[in-house]
C-alpha angles and dihedrals in degrees: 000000000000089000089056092057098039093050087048094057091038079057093046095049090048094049086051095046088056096047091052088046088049097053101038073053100065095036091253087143109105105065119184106222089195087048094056097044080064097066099052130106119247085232089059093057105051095049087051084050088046101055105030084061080052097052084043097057097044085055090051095058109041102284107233 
């Protein structure tokens, strides 16, 4: 039972390892955070709004 995990995170950390060679590969390193922000939904926005003021308030108090 203990192989099969570790050979599943051993998996997981090699997929991860070609998709950062891959895209180190094709010069995809420098990413533009403001950029980015232009190219998102309103809609998007306001549920990411939405739910990072509920997270806020259920750490606020006490979470569970």
């Amino acid at each position: 039972m203990g192989w099969i995990f570790l050979g599943i995170i051993a998996t997981l950390f090699g997929i991860g390892f070609f998709v950062d060679w891959s895209y180190k590969k094709r010069g995809i390193h420098d990413f533009d955070p403001e950029e980015n922000a232009k190219h998102v939904s309103g809609y998007d926005k306001a549920y990411l709004e939405a739910h990072s003021s509920q997270v806020k308030d259920d750490h606020n108090n006490g979470g569970f």
